[in-house]
TORZA-536164 format. One record per residue (C-alpha): x, y, z; residue number from 1. Coordinates in steps of 0.5 Angstrom, whole numbers. Layout:
// TORZA-536164
SITE      u      v      w    i
SITE      X      Y      Z  NUM
...
//
This chain:
// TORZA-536164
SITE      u      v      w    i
SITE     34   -151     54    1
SITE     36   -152     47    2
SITE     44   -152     46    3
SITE     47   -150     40    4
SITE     51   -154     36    5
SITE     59   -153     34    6
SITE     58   -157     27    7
SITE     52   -152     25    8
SITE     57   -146     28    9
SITE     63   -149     23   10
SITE     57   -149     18   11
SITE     56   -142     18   12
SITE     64   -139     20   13
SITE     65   -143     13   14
SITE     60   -139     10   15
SITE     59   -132      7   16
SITE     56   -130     14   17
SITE     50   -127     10   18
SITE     44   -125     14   19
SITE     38   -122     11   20
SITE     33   -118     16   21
SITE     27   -113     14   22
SITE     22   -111     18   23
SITE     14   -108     17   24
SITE     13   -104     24   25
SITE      5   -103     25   26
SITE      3    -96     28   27
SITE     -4    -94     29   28
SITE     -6    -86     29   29
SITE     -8    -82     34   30
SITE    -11    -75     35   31
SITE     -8    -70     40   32
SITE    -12    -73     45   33
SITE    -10    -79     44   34
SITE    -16    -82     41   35
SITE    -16    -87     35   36
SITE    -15    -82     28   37
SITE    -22    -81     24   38
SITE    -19    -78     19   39
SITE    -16    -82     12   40
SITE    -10    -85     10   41
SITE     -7    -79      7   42
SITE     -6    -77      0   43
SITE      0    -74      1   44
SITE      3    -81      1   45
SITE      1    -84     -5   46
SITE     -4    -90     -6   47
SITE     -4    -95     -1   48
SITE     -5   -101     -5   49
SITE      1   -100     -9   50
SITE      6    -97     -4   51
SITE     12   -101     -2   52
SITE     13    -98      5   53
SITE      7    -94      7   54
SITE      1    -99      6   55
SITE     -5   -100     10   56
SITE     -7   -106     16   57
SITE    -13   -107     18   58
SITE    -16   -100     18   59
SITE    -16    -93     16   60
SITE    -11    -91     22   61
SITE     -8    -98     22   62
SITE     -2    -96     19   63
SITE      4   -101     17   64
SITE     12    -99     15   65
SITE     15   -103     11   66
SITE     24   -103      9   67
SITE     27   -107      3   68
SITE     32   -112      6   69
SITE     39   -111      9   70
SITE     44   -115     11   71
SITE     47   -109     16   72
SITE     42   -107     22   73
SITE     45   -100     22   74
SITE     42    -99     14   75
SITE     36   -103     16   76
SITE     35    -98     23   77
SITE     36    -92     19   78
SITE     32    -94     13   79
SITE     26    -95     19   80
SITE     28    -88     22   81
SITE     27    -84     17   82
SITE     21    -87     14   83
SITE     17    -86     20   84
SITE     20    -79     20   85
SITE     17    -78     14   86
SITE     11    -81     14   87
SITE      9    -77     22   88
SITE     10    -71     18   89
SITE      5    -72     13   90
SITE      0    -74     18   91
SITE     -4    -67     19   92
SITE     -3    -67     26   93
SITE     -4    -73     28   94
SITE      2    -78     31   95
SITE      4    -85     30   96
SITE      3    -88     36   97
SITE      7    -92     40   98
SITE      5    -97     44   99
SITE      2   -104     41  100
SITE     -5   -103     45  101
SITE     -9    -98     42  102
SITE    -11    -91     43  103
SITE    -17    -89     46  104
SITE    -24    -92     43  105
SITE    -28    -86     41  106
SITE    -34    -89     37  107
SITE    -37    -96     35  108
SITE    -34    -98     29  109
SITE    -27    -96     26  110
SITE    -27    -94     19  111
SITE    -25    -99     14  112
SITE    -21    -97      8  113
SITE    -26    -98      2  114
SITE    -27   -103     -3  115
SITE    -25    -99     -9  116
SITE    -26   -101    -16  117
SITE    -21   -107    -17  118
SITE    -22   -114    -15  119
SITE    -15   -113    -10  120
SITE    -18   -108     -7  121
SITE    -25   -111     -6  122
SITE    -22   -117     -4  123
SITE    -18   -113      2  124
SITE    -24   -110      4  125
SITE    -29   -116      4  126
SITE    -23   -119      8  127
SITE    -23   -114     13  128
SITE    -30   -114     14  129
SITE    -29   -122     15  130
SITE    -25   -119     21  131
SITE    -30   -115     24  132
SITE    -35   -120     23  133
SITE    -31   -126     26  134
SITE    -27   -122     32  135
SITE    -29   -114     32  136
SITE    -25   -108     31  137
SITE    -22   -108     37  138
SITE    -18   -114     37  139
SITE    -16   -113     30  140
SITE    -13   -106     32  141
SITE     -7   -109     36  142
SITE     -1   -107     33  143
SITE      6   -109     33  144
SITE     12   -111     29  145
SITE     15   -117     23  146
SITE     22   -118     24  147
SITE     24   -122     17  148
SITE     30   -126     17  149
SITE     34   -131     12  150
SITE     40   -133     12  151
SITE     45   -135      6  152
SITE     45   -141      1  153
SITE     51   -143      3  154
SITE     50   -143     10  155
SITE     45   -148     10  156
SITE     49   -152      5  157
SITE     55   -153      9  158
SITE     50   -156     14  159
SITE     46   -161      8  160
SITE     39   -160     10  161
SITE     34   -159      6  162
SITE     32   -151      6  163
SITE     25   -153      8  164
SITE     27   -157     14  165
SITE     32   -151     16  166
SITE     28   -146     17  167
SITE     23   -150     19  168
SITE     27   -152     25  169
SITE     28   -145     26  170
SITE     20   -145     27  171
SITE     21   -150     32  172
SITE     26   -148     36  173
SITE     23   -141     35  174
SITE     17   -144     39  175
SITE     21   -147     45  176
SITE     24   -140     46  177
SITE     19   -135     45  178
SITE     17   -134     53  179
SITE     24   -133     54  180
SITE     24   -127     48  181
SITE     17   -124     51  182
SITE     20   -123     58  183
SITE     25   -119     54  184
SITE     21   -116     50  185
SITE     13   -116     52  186
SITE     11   -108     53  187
SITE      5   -108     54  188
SITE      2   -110     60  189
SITE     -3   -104     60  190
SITE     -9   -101     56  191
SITE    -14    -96     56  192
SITE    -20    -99     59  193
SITE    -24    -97     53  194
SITE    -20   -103     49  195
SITE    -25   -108     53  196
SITE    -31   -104     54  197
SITE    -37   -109     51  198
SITE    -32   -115     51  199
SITE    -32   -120     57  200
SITE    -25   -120     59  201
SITE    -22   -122     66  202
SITE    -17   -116     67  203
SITE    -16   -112     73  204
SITE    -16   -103     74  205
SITE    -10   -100     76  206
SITE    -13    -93     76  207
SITE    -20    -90     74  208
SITE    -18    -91     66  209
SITE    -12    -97     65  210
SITE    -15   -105     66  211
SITE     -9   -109     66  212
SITE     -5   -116     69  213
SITE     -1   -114     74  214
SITE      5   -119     72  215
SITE      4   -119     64  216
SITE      9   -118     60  217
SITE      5   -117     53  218
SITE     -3   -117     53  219
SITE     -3   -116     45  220
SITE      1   -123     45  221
SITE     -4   -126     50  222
SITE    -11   -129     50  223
SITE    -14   -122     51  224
SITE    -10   -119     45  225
SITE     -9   -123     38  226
SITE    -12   -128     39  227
SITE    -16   -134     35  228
SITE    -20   -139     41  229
SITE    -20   -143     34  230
SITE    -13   -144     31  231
SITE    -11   -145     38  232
SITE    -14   -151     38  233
SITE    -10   -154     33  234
SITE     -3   -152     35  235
SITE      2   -152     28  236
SITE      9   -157     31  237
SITE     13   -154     24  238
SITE     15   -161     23  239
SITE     14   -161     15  240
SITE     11   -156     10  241
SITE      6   -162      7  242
SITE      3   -161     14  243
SITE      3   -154     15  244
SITE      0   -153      7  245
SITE     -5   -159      9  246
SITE     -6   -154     16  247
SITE     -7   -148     12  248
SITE    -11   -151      6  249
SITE    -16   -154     12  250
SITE    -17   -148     16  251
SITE    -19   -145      9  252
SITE    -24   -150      6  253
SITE    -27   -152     12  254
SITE    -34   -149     15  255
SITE    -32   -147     22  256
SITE    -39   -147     25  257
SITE    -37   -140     29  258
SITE    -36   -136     23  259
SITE    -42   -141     19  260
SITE    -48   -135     20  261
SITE    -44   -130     17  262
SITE    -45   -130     10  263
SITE    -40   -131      5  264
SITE    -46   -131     -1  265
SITE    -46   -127     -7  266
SITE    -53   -124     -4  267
SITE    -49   -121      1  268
SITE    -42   -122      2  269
SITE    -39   -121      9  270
SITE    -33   -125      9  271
SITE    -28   -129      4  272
SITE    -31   -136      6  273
SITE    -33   -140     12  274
SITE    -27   -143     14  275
SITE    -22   -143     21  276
SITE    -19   -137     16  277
SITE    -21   -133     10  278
SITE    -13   -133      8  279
SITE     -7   -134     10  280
SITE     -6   -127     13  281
SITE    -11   -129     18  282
SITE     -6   -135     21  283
SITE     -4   -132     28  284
SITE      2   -135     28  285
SITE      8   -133     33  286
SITE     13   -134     27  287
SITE     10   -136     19  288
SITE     15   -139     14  289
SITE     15   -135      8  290
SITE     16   -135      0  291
SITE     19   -129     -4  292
SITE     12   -127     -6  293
SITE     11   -126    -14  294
SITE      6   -127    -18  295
SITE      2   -133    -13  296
SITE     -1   -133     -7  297
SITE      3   -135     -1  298
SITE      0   -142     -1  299
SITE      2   -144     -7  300
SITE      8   -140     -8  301
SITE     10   -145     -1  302
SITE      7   -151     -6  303
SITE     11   -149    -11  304
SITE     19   -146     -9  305
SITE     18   -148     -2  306
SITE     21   -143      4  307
SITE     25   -136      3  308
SITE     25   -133     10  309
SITE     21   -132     16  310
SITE     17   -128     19  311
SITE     17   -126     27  312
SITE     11   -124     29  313
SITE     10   -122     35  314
SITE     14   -116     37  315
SITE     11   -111     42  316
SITE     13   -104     39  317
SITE     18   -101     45  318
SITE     15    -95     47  319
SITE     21    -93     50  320
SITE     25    -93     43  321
SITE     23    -86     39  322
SITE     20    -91     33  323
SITE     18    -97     37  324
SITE     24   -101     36  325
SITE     32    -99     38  326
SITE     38   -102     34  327
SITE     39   -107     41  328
SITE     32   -110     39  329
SITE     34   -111     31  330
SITE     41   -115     33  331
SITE     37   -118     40  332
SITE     32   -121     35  333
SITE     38   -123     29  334
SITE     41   -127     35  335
SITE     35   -130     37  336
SITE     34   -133     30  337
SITE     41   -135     29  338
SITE     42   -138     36  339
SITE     35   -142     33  340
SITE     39   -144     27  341
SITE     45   -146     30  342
SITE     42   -151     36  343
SITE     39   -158     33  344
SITE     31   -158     33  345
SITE     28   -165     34  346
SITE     21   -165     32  347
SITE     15   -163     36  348
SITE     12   -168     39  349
SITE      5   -168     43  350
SITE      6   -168     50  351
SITE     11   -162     48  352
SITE      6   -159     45  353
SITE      2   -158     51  354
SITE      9   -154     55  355
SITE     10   -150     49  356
SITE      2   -147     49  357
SITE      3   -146     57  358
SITE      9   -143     57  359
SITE      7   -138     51  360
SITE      1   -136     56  361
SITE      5   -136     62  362
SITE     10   -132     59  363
SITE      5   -127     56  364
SITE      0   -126     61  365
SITE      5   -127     67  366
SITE     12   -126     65  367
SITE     14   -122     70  368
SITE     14   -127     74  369
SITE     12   -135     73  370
SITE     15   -141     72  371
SITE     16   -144     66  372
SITE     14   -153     64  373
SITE     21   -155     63  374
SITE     20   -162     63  375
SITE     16   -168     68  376
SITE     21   -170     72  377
SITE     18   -168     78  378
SITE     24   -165     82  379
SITE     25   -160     75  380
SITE     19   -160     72  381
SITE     18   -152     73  382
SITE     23   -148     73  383
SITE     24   -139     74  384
SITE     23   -135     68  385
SITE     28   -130     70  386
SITE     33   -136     72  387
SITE     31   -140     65  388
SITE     32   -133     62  389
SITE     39   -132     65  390
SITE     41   -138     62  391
SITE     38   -138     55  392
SITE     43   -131     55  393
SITE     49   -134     58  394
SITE     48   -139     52  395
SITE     47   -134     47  396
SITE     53   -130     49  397
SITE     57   -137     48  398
SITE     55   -138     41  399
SITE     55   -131     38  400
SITE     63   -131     41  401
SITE     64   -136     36  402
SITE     63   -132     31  403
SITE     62   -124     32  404
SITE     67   -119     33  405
SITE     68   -117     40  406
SITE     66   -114     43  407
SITE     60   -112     37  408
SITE     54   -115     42  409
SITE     57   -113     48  410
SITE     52   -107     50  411
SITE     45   -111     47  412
SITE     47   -116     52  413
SITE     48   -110     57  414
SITE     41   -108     56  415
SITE     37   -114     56  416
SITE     41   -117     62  417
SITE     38   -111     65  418
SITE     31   -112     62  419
SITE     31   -119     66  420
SITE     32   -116     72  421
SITE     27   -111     70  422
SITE     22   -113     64  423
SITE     20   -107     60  424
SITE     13   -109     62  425
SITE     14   -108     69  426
SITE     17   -101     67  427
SITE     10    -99     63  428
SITE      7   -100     69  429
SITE     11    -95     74  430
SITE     10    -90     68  431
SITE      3    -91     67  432
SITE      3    -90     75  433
SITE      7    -84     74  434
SITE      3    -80     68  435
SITE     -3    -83     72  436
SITE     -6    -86     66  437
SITE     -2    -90     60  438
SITE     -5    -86     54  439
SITE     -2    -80     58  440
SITE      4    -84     58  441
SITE      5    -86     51  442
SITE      3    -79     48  443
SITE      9    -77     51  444
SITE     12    -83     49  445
SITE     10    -82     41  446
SITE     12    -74     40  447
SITE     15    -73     33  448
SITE     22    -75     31  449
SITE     27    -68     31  450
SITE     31    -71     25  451
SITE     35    -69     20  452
SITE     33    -72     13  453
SITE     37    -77      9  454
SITE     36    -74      2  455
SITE     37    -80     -1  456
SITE     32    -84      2  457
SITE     27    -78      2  458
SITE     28    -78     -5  459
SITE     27    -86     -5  460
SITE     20    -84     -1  461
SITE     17    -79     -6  462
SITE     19    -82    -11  463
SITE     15    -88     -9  464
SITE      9    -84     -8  465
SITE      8    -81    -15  466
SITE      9    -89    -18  467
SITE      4    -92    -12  468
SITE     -1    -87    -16  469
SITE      1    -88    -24  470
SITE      1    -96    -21  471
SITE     -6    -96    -18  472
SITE     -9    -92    -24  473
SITE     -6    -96    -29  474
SITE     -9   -102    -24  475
SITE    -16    -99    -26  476
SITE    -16    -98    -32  477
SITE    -14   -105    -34  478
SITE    -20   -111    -35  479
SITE    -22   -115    -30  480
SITE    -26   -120    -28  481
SITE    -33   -119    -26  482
SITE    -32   -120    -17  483
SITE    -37   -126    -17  484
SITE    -32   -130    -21  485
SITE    -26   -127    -18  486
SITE    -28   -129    -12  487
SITE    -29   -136    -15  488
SITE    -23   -137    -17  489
SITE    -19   -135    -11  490
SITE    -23   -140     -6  491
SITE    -21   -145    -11  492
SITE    -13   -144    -12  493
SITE    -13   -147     -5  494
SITE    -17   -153     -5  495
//
C-alpha cells in the first residue's frame, strides 16, 4: 500500500487548492422493452459532430454527456443532471440507459452513424467501422464514465517536479490502487445473455436470461468486456511520456497480424490502418494522460505542450443513482486522484508489472471476494481485498483530514464504508434475482428524471444545438481535401 506524503500535503495546503474535474458519461438508448434503440440520433439535438455536450460514442444509440470543467462537484453534479434531463426528453420515447452492459441485442449489427461528407466525419466512421471489424459491436457497446481531473499549477510547483512526471506519477499510482477503487465502484457483474450470443466466453447463468461471474464487481472492466487481448500484451508503466508517445506511435505504425486481413487500402477501406490501434482513442487504458485539445491530434498536441489532465476511464455507470453517477461517486473519485497525488510514486518496474495486471483482473472479475498480490514475501504475499480496502480508506480519511473541512467528506466515506462491506456488484445481483431478470432491473432503474429545469443551463443547451448545426454546415461548405490524401496525412503525423 502506497502512503501519502506530508511534504506533498504542505504542497498542496500551500496552494490555491484548485481541482479541476469534468466528466463525459456514456449511455446506450433503449426502447421500452429494453432493447438497444434502432432509431438515429436525434435532430432535436443538433449535430453531433459539432456538439460540445451531446456527442455520439461508437454508434447510432451510444450516446456520450459531456460537462465543461469545474472546481465544485455541486456545479459539476447539477450541470451532468440537467443535462441528462435534457437530452431523455428528446429521445422520442426511447430511455438512457442505466447500466454499463447493454441492452438486449435485437439484430446483427448496430447501426453506425454515416460517413457524411467531411473528411472528419469520414474519418469517424472508418474508425468505428475498424472497430467492428477488429472486435465487433458488442464489445464496443459497453458504456461508462470519464472523470477528468487536473490540478493547479502552483500545486505542482510547491512540489517541484515536472508537471509530466507529476501526473504521470498519479498514473502510476492510479494503477496500484485501481482494484481497490473497482471493488468500490465495479457495477456490473450481470448481463443479458444476448451480450455473448456468438462469442466464446466462459460465464455462467443466473437465470433462464442473465450470464454473469457470481463474484465480479465489473465485467465491462474485465476480459470478457473492454478489452484488447493485444494491447494487454504490452503493459504501459507511466514511466516517462518519451515511452508512452513511443508505445503509442508503435502501436499505430506497426502491422499487427490480427488486424492485417482487413483492409485499410483505398480499393477498400475498412479501417484507419493495420496497427495495434488505429488512433489514440482506441488505447484501452484504465486511466490516459491528456493535453487540452486544439488544433492537433492528441499525440502530437503530448509531443508538443506535454500533460494537462487525466482521463479516468473505467467507471461503472451506478444503476442505483438516477443518472449513473451520485455526487458521493464525484468527491470519491476527486479524492482517490488526490490521494495518488499526494503519495510518492516510484516507477513501475517489471516484476510490479505482473501484480498490477493480476490484481486488475482479480478485482474486476472476483472483487467481491479475492485476495490481492501484495508482495513475494511469502507470510504476506496475498492479502483480502475487502481488508486491503478497509485500509486504503483509513488512509485516504487520514490524508483528506489534512486538508478538508470537517466533516465535508464524512458522509461519502459512510457510503463507501458500507460498499466495502456490501459491494454494489453484490447488490445488482440480489436486484436482477428480484426482478427476475436484469434488463427488468435496470428499466426500472432508468426511468426519466422528474426535475425542475435550471433555466440558464436549458439555454446554454439550446443555444448549443442551434450552433452545433450552423458549425457543421459552414463545416461542409469549406474546401477539403480529396479523403485519399487526407487519410495520407493523418497516418503519417505520427510516424
Amino acid at each position: 500500500m502506497i502512503t501519502s506524503s506530508q511534504l506533498r500535503i504542505g504542497a498542496f495546503l500551500n496552494s490555491d487548492k484548485k481541482i479541476i474535474k469534468g466528466v463525459e458519461k456514456e449511455n446506450l438508448r433503449s426502447n421500452s422493452s429494453g432493447e438497444i434503440s434502432n432509431k438515429s440520433y436525434p435532430e432535436s439535438l443538433g449535430s453531433h459532430h459539432f456538439n460540445k455536450f451531446v456527442t455520439l460514442d461508437y454508434s447510432e444509440p451510444h450516446l456520450e454527456l459531456v460537462t465543461p470543467t469545474f472546481d465544485n462537484n455541486h456545479e459539476l453534479f447539477e450541470f451532468l443532471q440537467q443535462l441528462h434531463s435534457y437530452v431523455e426528453k428528446r429521445l422520442d420515447g426511447d430511455i438512457l440507459w442505466n447500466y454499463s452492459m447493454p441492452p438486449v441485442f435485437n439484430k446483427e449489427f448496430i447501426t453506425l452513424p454515416e460517413a457524411g461528407l467531411t473528411n472528419k466525419s469520414k474519418l469517424a466512421y472508418l474508425y468505428r467501422l475498424g472497430l467492428r471489424n477488429r472486435y465487433g459491436d458488442k464489445m464496443q457497446s459497453t458504456a461508462g464514465i470519464h472523470f477528468n481531473i487536473s490540478f493547479s499549477k502552483t500545486f505542482i510547483k510547491n512540489i517541484g517536479i515536472d508537471k509530466n512526471e507529476f501526473y504521470l506519477g498519479i498514473a502510476r499510482n492510479f494503477m496500484r490502487l485501481f482494484p481497490m477503487a473497482l471493488r468500490l465502484t465495479g457495477s456490473s457483474p450481470v448481463t443479458h445473455c444476448s451480450f455473448l450470443k456468438g462469442r466464446d466466453l466462459h460465464v455462467e447463468k443466473l437465470g433462464d436470461e442473465n450470464c454473469y461471474l457470481p463474484k465480479s464487481t465489473s465485467l465491462r472492466v474485465s476480459r470478457l468486456g473492454y478489452y484488447s487481448e493485444e494491447q494487454d500484451k504490452n503493459f504501459i508503466t507511466f514511466n516517462s511520456l518519451n515511452e508512452y508517445l513511443e508505445i503509442m506511435s508503435r502501436y499505430m505504425n506497426t502491422p499487427n497480424e490480427k488486424f492485417c486481413h482487413i483492409s485499410s487500402t483505398s480499393e477498400k477501406y475498412e479501417q484507419v490502418n493495420n496497427g495495434t490501434i488505429q488512433m489514440e482513442s482506441e488505447l484501452y487504458n484504465h486511466i490516459r494522460p491528456k493535453a487540452k485539445q486544439n488544433n492537433l491530434r492528441q499525440y502530437l498536441q503530448l509531443q508538443k505542450t506535454g500533460i494537462d489532465y487525466l482521463e479516468i476511464r473505467s467507471i461503472d455507470l451506478n444503476p442505483f443513482s438516477e443518472i449513473g453517477i451520485a455526487q458521493n461517486d464525484l468527491l470519491f473519485w476527486e479524492a482517490f486522484i488526490f490521494y495518488c497525488a499526494v503519495c510518492d510514486s516510484p516507477p513501475i518496474s517489471s516484476i510490479e508489472i505482473e501484480s498490477i495486471k493480476e490484481n486488475i483482473r482479480r478485482a474486476s472479475e472476483a472483487g467481491q471476494e479475492c485476495n490481492l498480490i501484495t508482495g513475494f514475501d511469502r507470510a504476506n504475499a496475498e492479502i483480502d481485498i475487502k481488508e486491503l480496502t478497509a485500509n486504503f480508506l483509513n488512509s485516504l480519511r487520514a490524508a483528506l483530514k489534512n486538508v478538508s473541512s470537517e466533516g465535508s467528506f464524512d458522509q461519502m466515506f459512510e457510503e463507501y464504508e458500507n460498499r466495502n462491506k456490501l459491494p454494489i456488484s453484490a447488490q445488482v445481483i440480489e436486484s436482477t434475482l428480484k426482478n427476475g431478470n436484469i434488463i427488468s432491473f435496470i428499466k426500472e432503474r432508468s426511468q426519466h428524471l422528474s426535475l425542475k429545469n435550471n433555466q440558464e443551463l436549458y439555454k446554454l443547451f439550446e443555444e448549443e444545438k442551434v450552433n452545433s448545426i450552423n458549425n457543421f454546415q459552414a463545416h461542409l461548405s469549406s474546401n477539403e481535401l480529396e479523403f485519399d490524401e487526407f487519410i495520407k496525412k493523418f497516418r503519417e503525423e505520427t510516424q
